[in-house]
FIROZA-752239 format. One record per atom (N, C-alpha, C, O): residue number from 1; residue in one letter; atom name; x negated, y, z negated. Coordinates in Angstrom, 1 decimal. Example, Ala and Ser with C-alpha at 12.3 -4.5 7.8 and 13.67 -1.06 7.14 Angstrom:
# residues 2
  vexse  volo  vovex      xx      yy      zz
      1     a      N   -13.2    -5.7    -7.8
      1     a     CA   -12.3    -4.5    -7.8
      1     a      C   -13.2    -3.3    -7.8
      1     a      O   -14.2    -3.3    -8.5
      2     s      N   -12.8    -2.2    -7.1
      2     s     CA   -13.7    -1.1    -7.1
      2     s      C   -12.9     0.0    -7.9
      2     s      O   -13.4     1.1    -8.0
//
This chain:
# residues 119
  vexse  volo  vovex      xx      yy      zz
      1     x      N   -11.2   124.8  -117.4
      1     x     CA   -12.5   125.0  -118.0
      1     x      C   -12.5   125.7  -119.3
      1     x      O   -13.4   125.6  -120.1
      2     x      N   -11.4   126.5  -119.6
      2     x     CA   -11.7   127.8  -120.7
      2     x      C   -11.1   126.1  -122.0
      2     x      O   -10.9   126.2  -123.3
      3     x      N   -10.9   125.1  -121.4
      3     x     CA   -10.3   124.6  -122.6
      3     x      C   -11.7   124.3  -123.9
      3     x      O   -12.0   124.6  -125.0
      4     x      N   -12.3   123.7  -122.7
      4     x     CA   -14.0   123.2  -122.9
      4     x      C   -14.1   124.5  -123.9
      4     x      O   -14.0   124.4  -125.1
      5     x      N   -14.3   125.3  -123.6
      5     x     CA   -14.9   126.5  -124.7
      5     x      C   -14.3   126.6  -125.6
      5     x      O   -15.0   126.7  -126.6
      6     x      N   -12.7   126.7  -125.8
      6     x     CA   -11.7   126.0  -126.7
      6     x      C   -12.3   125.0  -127.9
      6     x      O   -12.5   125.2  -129.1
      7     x      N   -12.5   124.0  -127.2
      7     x     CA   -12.9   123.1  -127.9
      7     x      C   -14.3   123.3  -129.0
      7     x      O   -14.5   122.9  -130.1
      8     x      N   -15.1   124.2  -128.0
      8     x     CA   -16.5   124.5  -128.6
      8     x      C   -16.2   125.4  -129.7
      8     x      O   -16.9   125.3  -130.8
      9     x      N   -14.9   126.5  -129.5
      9     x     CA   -15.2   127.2  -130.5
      9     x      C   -14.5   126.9  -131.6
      9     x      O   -14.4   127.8  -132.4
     10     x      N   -14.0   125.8  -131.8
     10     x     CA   -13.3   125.1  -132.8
     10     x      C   -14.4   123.7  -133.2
     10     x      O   -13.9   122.8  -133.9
     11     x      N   -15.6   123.7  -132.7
     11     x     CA   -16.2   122.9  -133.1
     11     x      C   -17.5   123.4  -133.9
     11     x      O   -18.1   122.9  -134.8
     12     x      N   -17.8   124.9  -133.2
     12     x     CA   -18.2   126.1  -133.9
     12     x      C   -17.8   126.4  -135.7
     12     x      O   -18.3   126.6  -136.8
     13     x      N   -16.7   126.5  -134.9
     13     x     CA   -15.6   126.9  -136.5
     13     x      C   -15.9   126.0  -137.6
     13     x      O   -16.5   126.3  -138.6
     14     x      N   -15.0   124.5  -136.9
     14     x     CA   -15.4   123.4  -138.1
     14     x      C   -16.8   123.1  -138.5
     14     x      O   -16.8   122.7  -139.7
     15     x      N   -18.1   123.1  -137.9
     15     x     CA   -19.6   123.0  -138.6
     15     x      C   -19.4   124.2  -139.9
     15     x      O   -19.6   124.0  -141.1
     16     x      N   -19.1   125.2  -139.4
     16     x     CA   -19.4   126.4  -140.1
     16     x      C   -18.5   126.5  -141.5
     16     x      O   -19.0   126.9  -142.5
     17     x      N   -17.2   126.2  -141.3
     17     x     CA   -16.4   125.3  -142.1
     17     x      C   -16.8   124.7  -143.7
     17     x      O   -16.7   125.1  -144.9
     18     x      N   -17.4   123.3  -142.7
     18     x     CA   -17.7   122.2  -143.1
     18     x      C   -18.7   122.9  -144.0
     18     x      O   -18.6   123.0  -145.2
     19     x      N   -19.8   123.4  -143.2
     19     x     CA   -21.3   123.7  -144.4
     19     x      C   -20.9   124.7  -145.3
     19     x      O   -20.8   124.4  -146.5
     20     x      N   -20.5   126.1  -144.9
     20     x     CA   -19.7   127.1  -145.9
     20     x      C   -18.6   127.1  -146.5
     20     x      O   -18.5   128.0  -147.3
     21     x      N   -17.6   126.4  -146.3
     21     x     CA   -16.2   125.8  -146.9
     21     x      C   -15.3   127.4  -146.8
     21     x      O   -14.5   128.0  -147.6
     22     x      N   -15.9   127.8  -145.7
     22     x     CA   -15.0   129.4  -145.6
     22     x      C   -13.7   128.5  -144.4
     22     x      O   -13.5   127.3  -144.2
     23     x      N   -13.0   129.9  -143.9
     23     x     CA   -11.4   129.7  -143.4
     23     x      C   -12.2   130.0  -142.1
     23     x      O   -13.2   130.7  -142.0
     24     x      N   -11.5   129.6  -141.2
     24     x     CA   -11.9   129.2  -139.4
     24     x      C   -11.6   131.0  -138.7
     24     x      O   -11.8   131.3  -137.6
     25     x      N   -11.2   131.8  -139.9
     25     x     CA   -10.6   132.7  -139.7
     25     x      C   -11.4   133.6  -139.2
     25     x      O   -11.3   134.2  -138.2
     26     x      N   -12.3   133.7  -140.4
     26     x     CA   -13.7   134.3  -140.2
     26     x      C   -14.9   134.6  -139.3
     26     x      O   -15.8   135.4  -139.2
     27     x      N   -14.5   133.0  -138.4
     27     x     CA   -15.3   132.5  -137.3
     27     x      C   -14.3   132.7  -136.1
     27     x      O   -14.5   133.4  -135.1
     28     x      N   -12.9   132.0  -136.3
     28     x     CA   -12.2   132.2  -134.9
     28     x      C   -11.6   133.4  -134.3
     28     x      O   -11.4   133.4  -133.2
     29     x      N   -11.4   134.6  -135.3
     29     x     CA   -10.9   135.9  -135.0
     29     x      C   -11.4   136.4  -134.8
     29     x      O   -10.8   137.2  -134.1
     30     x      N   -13.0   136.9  -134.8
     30     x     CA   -13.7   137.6  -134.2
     30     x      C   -14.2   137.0  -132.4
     30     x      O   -14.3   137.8  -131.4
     31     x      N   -14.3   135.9  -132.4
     31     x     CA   -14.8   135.2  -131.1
     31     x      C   -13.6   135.0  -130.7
     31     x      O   -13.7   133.8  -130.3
     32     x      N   -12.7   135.2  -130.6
     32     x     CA   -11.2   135.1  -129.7
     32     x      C   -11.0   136.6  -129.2
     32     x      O   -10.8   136.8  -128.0
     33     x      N   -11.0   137.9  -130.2
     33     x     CA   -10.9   139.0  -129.8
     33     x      C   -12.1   139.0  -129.0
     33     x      O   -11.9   138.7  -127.8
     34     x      N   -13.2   139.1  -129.4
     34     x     CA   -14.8   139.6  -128.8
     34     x      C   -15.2   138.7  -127.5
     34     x      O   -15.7   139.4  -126.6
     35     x      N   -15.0   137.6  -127.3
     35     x     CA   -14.9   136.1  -126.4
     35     x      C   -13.7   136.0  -125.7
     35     x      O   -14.0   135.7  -124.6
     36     x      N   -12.7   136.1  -125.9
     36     x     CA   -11.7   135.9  -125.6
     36     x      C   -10.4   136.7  -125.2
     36     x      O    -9.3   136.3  -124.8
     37     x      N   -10.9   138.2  -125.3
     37     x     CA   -10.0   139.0  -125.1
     37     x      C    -8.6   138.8  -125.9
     37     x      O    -7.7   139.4  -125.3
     38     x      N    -8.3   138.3  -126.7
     38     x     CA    -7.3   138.4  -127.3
     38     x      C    -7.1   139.5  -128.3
     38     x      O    -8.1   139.9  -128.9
     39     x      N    -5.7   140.1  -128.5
     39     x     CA    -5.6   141.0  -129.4
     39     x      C    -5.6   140.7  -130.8
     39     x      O    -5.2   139.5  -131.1
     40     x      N    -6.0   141.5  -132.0
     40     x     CA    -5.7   141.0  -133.6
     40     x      C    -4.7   140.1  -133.6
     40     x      O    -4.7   138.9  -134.0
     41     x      N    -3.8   140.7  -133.1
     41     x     CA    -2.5   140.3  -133.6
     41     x      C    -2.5   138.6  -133.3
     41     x      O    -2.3   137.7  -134.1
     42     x      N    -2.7   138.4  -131.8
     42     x     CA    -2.8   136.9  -131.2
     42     x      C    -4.2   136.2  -131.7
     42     x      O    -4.2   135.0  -131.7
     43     x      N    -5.1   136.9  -132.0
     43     x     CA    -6.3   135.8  -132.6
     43     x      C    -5.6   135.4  -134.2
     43     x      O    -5.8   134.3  -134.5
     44     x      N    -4.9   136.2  -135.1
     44     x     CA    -4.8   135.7  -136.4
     44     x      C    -3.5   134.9  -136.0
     44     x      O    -3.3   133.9  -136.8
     45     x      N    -2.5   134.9  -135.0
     45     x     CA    -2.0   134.2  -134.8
     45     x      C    -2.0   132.4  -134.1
     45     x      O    -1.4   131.3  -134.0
     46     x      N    -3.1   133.3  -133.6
     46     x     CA    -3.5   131.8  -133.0
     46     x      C    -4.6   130.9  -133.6
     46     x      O    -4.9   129.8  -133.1
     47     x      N    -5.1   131.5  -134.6
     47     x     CA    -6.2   130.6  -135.2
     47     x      C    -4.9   130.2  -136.6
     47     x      O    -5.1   129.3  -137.5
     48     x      N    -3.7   131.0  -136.6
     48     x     CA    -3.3   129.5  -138.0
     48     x      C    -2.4   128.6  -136.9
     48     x      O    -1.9   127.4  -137.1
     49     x      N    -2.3   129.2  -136.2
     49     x     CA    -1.9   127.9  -135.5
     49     x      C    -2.9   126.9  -135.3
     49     x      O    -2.4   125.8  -135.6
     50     x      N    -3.8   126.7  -135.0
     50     x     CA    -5.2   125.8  -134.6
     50     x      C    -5.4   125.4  -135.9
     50     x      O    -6.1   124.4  -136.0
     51     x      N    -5.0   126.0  -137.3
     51     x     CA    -5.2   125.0  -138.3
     51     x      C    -3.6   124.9  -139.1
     51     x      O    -3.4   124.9  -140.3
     52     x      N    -3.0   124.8  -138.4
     52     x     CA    -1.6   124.2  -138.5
     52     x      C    -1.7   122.9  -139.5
     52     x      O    -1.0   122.8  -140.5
     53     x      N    -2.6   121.9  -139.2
     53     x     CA    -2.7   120.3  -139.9
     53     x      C    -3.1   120.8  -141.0
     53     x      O    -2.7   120.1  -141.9
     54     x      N    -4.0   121.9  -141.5
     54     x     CA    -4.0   121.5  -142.9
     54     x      C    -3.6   122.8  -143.8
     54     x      O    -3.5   122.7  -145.0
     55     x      N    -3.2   123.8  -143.1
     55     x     CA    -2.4   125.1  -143.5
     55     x      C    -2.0   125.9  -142.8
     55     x      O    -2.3   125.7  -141.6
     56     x      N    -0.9   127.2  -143.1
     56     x     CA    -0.7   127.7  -142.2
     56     x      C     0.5   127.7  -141.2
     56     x      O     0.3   128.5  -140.3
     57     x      N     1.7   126.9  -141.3
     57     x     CA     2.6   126.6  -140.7
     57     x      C     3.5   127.6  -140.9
     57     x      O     4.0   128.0  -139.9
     58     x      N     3.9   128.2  -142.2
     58     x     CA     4.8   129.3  -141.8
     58     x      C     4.5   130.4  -141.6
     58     x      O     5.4   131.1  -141.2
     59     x      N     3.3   131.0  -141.8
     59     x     CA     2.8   132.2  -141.6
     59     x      C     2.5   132.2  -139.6
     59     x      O     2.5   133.2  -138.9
     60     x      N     2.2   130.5  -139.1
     60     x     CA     2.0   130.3  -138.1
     60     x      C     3.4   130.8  -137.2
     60     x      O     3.5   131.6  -136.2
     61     x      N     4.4   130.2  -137.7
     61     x     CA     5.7   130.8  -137.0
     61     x      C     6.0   132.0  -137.0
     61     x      O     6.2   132.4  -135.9
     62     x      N     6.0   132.7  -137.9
     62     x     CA     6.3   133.9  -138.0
     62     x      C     5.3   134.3  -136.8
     62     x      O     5.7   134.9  -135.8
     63     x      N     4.3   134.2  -136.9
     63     x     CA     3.4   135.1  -135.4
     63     x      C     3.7   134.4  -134.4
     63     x      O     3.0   134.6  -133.5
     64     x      N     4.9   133.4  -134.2
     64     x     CA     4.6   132.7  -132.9
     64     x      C     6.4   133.1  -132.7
     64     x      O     6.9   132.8  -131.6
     65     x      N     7.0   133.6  -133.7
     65     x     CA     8.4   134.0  -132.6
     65     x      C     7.7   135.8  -132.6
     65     x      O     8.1   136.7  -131.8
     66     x      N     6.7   136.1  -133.4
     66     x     CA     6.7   137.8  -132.4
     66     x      C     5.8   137.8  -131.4
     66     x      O     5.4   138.9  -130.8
     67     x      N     5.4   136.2  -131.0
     67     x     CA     4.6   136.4  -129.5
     67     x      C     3.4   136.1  -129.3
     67     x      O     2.8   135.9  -128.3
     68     x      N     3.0   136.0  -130.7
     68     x     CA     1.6   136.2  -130.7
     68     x      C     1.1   135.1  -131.1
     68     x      O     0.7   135.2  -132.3
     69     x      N     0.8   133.8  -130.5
     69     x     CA     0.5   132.4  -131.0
     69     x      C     0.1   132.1  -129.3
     69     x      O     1.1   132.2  -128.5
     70     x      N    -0.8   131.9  -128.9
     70     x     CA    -1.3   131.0  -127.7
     70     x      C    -1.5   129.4  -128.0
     70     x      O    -2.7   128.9  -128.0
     71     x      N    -0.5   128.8  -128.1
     71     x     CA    -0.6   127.2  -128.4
     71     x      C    -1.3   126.5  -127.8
     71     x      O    -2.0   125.7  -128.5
     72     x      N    -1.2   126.4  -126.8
     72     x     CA    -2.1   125.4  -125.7
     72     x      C    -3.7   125.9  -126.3
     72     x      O    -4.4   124.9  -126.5
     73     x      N    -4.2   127.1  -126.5
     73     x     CA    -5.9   127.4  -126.9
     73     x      C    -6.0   126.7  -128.4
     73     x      O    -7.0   126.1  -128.8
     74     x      N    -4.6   126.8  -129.4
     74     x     CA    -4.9   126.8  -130.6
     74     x      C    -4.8   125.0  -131.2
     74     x      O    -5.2   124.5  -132.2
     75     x      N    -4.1   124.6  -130.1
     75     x     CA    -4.3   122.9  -129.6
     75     x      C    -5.8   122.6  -129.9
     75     x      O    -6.3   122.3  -131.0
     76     x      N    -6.7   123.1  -128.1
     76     x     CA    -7.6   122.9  -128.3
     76     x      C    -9.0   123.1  -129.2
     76     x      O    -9.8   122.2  -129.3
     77     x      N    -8.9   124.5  -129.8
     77     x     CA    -9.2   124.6  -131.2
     77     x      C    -9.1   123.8  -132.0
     77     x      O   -10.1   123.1  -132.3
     78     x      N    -8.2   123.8  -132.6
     78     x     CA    -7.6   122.2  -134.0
     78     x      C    -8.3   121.2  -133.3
     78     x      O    -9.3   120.9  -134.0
     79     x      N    -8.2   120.5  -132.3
     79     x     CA    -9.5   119.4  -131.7
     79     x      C   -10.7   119.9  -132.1
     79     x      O   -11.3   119.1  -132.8
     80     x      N   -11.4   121.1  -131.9
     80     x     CA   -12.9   120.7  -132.0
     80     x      C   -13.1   120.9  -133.8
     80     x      O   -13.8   120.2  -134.6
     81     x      N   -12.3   121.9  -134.0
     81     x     CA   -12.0   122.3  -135.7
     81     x      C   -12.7   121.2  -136.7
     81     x      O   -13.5   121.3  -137.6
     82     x      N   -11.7   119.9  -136.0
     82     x     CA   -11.4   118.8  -137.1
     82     x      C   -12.4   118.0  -136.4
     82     x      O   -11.9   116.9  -136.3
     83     x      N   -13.4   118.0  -136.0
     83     x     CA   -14.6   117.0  -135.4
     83     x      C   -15.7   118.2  -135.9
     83     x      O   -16.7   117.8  -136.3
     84     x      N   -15.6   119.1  -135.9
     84     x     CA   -16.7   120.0  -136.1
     84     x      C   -16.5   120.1  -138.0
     84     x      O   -17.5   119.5  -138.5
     85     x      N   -15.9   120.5  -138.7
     85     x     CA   -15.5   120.4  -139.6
     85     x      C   -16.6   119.4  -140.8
     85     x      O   -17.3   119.7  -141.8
     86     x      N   -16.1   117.9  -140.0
     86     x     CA   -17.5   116.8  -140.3
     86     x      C   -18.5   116.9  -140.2
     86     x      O   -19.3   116.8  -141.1
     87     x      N   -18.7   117.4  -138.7
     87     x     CA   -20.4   117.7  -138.7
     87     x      C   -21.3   118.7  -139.8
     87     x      O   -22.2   118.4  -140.5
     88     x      N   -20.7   119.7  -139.6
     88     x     CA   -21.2   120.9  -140.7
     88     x      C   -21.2   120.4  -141.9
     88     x      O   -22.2   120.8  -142.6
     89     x      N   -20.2   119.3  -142.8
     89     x     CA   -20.3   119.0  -144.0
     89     x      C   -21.1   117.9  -144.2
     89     x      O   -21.2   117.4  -145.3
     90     x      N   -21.7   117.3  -143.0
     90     x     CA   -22.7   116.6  -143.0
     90     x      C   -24.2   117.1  -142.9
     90     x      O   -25.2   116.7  -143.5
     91     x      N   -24.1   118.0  -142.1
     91     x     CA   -25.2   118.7  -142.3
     91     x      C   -25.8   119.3  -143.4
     91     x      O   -27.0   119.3  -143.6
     92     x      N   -24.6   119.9  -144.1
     92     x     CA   -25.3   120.8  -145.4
     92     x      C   -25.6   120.4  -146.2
     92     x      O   -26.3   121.1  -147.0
     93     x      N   -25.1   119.3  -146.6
     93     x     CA   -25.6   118.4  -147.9
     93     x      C   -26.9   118.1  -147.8
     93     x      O   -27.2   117.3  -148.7
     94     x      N   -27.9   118.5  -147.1
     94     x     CA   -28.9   118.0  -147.3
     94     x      C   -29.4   119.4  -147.3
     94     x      O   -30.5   119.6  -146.9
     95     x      N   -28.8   120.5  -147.8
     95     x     CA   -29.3   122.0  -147.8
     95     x      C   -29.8   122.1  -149.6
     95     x      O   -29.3   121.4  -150.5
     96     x      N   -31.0   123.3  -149.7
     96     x     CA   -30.6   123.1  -151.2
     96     x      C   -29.7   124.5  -151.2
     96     x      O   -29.4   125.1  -150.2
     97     x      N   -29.1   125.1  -152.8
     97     x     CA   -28.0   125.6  -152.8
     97     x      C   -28.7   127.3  -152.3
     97     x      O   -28.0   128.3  -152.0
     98     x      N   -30.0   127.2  -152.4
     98     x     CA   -30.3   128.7  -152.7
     98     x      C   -30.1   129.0  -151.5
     98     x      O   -29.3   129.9  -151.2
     99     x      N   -30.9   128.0  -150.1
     99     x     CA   -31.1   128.3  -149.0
     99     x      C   -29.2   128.5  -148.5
     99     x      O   -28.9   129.5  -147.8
    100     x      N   -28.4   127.7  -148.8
    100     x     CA   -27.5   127.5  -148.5
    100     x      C   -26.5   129.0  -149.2
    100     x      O   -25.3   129.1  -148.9
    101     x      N   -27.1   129.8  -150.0
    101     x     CA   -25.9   131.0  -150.1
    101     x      C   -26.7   132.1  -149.8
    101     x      O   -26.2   133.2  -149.6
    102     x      N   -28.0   131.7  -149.6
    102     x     CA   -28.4   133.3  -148.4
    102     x      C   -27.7   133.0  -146.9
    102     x      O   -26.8   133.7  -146.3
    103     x      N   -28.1   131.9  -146.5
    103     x     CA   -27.4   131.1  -144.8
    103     x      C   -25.8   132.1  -145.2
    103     x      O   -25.6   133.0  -144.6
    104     x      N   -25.1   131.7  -146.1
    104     x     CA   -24.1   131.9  -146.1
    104     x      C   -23.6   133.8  -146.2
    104     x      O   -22.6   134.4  -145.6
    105     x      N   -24.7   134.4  -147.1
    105     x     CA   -24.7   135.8  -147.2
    105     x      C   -24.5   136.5  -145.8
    105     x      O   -23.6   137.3  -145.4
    106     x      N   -26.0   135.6  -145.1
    106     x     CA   -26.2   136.3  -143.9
    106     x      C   -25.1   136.4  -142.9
    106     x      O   -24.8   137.4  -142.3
    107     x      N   -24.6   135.2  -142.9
    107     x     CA   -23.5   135.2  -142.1
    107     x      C   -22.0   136.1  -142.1
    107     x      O   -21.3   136.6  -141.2
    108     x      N   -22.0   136.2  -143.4
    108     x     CA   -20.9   137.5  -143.6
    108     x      C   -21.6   138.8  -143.6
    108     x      O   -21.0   139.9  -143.3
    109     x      N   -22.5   138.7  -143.8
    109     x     CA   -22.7   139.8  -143.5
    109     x      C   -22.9   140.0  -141.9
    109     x      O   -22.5   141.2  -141.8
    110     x      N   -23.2   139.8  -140.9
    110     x     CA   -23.4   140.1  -139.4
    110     x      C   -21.9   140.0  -139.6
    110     x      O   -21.7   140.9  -140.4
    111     x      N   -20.6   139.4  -139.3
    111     x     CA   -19.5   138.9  -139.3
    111     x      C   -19.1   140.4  -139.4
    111     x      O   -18.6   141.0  -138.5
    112     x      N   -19.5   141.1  -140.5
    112     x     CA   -18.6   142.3  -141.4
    112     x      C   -19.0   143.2  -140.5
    112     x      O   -18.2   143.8  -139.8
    113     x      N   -20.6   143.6  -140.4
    113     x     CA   -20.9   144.2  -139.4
    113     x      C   -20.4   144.8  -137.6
    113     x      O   -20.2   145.9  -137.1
    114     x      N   -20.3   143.4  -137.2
    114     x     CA   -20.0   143.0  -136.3
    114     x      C   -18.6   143.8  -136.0
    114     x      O   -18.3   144.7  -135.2
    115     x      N   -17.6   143.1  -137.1
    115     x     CA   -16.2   143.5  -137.3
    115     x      C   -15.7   145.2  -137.3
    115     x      O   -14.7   145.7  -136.9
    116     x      N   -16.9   145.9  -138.0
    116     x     CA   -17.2   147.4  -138.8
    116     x      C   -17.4   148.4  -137.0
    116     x      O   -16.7   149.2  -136.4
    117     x      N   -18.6   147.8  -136.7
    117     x     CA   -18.7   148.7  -135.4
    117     x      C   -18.5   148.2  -133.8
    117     x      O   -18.9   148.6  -132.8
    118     x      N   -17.6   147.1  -134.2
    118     x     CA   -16.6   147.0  -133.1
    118     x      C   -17.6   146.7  -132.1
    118     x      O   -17.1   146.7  -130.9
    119     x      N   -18.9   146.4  -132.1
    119     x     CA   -19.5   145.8  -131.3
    119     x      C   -19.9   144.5  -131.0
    119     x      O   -20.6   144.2  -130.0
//
């Protein structure tokens, strides 16, 4: 079952992606620590692995011989990534730009927040 969520949150990722053209990084490291119980170390490890196909491969190794690469999650991830990815860049194109860099403000900003007091 945890793949299903896997999936979701790489389909999460790629919308958010796709509309804001930010890194999965932003979205998958905090919801892997916070969701997921994973440590820093294994969420940044495991989200370049989950975007392995379009960057990320040696920085991915290097965290995956110190341990810290959960492959089988970052599999499922890269699946929803790259179907979600589409969606979001289909979505936003019909955004205008203003609405589309407050959407975007806001979201870094809770993100940073979020990240700041550890809640």
């Amino acid at each position: 079952m945890n793949q299903m969520w896997y999936v979701g949150l790489g389909l999460v990722a790629g919308v958010f992606g796709g509309m804001f053209g930010i890194g999965g990084g932003s979205i998958l490291i905090p919801a892997m620590v916070y969701f997921f119980g994973l440590t820093q170390h294994q969420a940044q490890g495991t989200s370049l692995a989950a975007m392995i196909p379009p960057i990320g491969l040696l920085a991915a190794l290097r965290y995956y011989y110190s341990g810290n690469v959960k492959l089988g999650m970052a599999g499922f991830i890269c699946a929803g990534f790259f179907i979600g990815g589409l969606v979001g860049a289909h979505i936003v194109q019909h955004f205008p730009e203003t609405l589309l860099k407050k959407l975007f403000g806001v979201f870094l900003l809770a993100v940073s927040l979020k990240m700041i007091t550890g809640k």
